[in-house]
C-alpha positions in Angstrom: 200.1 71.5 223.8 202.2 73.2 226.9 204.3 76.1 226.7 207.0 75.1 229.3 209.5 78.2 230.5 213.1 76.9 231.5 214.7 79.5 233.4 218.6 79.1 232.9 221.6 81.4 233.2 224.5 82.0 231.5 226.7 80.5 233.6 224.0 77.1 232.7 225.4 76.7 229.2 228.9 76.9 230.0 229.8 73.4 230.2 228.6 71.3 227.2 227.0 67.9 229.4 224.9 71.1 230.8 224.2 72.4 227.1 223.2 68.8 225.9 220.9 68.2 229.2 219.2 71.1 228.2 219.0 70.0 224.0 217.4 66.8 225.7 215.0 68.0 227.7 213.4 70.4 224.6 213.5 67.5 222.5 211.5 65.6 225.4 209.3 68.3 225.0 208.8 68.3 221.6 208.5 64.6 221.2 205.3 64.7 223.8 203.6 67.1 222.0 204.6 70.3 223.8 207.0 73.1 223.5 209.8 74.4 225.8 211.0 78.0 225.5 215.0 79.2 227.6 214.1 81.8 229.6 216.8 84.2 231.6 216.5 86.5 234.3 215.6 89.2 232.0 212.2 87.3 230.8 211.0 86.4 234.3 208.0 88.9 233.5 206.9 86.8 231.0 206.6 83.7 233.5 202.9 84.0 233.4 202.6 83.4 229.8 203.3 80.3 230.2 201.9 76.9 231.4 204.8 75.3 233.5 208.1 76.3 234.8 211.7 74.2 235.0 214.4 76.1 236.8 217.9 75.1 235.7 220.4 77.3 237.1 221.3 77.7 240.7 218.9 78.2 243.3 219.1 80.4 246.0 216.3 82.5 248.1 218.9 85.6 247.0 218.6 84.5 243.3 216.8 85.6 240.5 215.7 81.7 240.1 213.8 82.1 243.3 212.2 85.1 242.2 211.3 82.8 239.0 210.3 80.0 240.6 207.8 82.3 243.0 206.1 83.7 240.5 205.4 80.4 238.8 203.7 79.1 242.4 201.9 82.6 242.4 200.0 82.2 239.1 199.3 78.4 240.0 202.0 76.8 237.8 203.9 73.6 238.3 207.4 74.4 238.7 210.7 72.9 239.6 211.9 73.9 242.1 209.3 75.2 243.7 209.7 78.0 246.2 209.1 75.8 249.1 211.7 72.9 248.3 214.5 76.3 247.7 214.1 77.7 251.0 214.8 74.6 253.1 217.1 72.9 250.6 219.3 75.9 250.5 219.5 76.4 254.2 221.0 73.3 255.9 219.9 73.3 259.6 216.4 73.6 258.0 216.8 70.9 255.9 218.3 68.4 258.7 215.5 69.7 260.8 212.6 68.2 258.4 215.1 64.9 258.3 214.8 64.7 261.9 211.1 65.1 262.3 210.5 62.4 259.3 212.7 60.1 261.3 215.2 60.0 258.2 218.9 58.5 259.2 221.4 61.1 259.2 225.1 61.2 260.8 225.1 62.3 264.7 224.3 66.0 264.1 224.2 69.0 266.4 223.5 72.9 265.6 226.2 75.0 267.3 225.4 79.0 268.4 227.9 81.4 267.9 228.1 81.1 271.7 228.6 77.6 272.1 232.2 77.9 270.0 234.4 78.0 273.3 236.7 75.3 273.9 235.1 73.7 276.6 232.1 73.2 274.3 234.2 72.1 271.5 236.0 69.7 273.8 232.7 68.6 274.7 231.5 67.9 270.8 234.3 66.0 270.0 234.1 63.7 273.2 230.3 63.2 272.4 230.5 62.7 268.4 234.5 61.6 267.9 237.4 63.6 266.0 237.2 64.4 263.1 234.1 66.4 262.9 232.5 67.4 259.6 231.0 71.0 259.8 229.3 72.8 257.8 227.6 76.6 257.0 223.7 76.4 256.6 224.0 77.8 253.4 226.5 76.1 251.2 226.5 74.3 247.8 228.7 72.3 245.5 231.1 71.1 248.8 231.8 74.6 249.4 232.2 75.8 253.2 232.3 72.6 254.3 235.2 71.3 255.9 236.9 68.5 258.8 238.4 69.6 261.9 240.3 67.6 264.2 241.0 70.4 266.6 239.3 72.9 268.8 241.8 75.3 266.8 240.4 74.3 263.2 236.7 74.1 264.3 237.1 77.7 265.8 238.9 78.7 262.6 236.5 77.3 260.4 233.4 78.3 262.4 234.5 82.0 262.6 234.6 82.0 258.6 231.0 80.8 258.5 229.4 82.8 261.1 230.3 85.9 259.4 226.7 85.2 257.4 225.6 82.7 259.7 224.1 82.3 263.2 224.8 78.9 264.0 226.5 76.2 261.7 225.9 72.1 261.7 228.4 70.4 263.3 228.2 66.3 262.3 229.8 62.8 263.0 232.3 61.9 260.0 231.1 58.8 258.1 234.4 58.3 255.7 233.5 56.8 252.2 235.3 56.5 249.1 231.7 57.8 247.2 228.2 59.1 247.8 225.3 57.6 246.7 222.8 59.5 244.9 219.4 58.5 244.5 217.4 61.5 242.7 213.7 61.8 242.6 211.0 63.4 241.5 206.8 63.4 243.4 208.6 60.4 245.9 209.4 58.8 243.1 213.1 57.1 242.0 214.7 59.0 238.9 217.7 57.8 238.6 220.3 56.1 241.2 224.2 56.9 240.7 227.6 56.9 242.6 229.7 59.8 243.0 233.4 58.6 243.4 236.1 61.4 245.6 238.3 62.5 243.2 241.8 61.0 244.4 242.5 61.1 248.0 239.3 63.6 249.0 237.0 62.9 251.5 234.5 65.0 249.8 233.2 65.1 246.1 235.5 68.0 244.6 239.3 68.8 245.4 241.8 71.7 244.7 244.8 71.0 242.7 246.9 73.6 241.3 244.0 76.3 240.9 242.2 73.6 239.2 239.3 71.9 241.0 238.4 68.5 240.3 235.0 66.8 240.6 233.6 63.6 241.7 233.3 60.9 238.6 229.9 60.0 238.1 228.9 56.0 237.8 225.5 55.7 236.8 223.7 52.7 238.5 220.6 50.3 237.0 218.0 51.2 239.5 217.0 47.7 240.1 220.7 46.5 240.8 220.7 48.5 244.1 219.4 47.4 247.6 215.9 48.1 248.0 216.9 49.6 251.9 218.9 52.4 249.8 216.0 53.3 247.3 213.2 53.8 250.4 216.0 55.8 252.7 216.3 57.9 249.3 212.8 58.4 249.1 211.8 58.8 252.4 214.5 61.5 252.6 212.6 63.5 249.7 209.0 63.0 250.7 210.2 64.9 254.4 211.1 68.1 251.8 208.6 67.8 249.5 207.5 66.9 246.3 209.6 68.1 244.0 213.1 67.1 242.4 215.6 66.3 244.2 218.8 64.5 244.8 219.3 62.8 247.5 223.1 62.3 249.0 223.7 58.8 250.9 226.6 57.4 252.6 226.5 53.3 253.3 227.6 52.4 256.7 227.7 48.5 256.3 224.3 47.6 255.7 222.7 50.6 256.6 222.3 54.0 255.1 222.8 57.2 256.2 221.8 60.6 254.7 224.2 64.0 253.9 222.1 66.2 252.7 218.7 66.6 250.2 219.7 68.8 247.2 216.7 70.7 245.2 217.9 70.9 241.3 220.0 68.2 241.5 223.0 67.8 238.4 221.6 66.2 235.6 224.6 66.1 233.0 224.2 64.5 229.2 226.6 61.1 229.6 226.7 61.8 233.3 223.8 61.2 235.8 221.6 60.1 232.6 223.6 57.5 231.6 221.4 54.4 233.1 218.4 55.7 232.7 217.6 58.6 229.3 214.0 58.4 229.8 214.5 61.0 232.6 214.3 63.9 230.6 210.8 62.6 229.4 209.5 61.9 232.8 210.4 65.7 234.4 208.5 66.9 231.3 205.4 65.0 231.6 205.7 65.9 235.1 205.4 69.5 234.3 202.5 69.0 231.7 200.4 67.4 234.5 200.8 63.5 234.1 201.4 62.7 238.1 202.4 59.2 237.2 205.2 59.3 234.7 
């Protein structure tokens, strides 16, 4: 039997899809013979006690998950995330870098300096890649910080915000799409495959209205209803982070498929993500107990 640690947060129970994610995955647990314990920040001392490691809050190098999630790796434990897949996930230009290198289709994409934001360089980008332009801070989750400008003006605006933490921000062509794809995976292999529809008239997968922000709705997809070509873009995208979980963000350009962004602890939500495919929650654990093909 394996004594599996699940490092959450407060903030992690807040929502009940979140809650009954997390019921699932200890009854996964049980039900294969092994036993998963919720740990919080204030436990991560007691990470070596045990035999595995799921991370279920949100992950940052600044975090106390990453602190968890390093001290799993240290003492030879599988975890998810692991430390690796956090520090490139969570910083974008990193992230787009691997994508390059594995060959992985992504939007036109450029890394702009702080001093490359004058106007004849802006001019410049939008001649080369078209207006709007989608740009983004390296470290942003959840939609946040990112934002379309059709202007020199609103690029400079937007870029002064980000560089107050950041040396140079992504600057990328804008593929329009009513939703995302997201194909989620797990050791290069397919989890789950689900759409995530803009809320109302967005161009991106949460809005503001009234104070109140509204998310994308989720469509869960049967894997084998999909095109094959979005499944292997999916995967390829993951292998070029790692091997660990991760969701994988895809806008379709006609036939073809281009890649946003790779997201370490991707949402899982009871009723939401799982809705095609339950087994998930089983998988991840025998994952963590050591069965590589699950």
């Amino acid at each position: 039997m394996a004594n599996i640690a699940c490092f959450v947060e407060r903030y992690t129970v807040s929502r009940a899809e979140e809650l009954t994610a997390l019921a699932n995955f200890k009854l996964a647990a049980h039900q294969l013979g092994h036993n998963l314990e919720f740990v919080f920040r204030r436990d991560i001392a007691r990470i070596p006690s045990f035999d595995a490691l799921f991370i279920r809050s949100l992950t940052d190098p600044l975090n106390a998950a990453y602190v968890a999630s390093r001290t799993a790796e240290l003492y030879g434990m599988p975890v998810i995330d692991d430390p690796d897949s956090i520090i490139i996930c969570c910083d974008k230009i990193n992230m787009y870098m691997h994508l390059m290198r594995a060959n992985v289709p992504i939007p036109e994409t450029r890394f702009i300096s702080k001093g490359e934001m004058d106007r004849k360089a802006i001019e410049a980008l939008f001649e080369e890649l078209g207006a709007p332009l989608i740009i983004k801070a390296p470290h942003t989750s959840f939609s946040l910080h990112v934002d379309k400008v059709s202007t020199v003006q609103e690029f400079q605006d937007a870029a002064r915000r980000y560089c107050r933490r950041a040396d140079e921000i992504v600057a990328q062509r804008f593929v329009p799409s009513r939703f995302d794809w997201r194909v989620t995976t797990l050791d290069g292999q397919v989890l789950f495959v689900c759409k995530y529809i803009m809320p109302g008239d967005s161009w991106k997968l949460s809005r503001q209205d009234n104070g109140h922000t509204e998310w994308a709705k989720i469509e869960a997809v049967d894997i084998d209803s999909v095109d094959p070509r979005l499944l292997e873009v999916g995967v390829a995208a993951s292998r070029a982070i790692g091997r660990g979980l991760y969701g994988v963000d895809i806008k379709q350009v006609g036939d073809d498929y281009v890649v946003i962004e790779v997201n370490d602890n991707p949402n899982i939500d009871a009723g939401g993500e799982d809705a095609r495919n339950p087994e998930v929650y089983g998988r991840i654990m025998r994952w963590l107990t050591g069965e590589r093909t699950f």
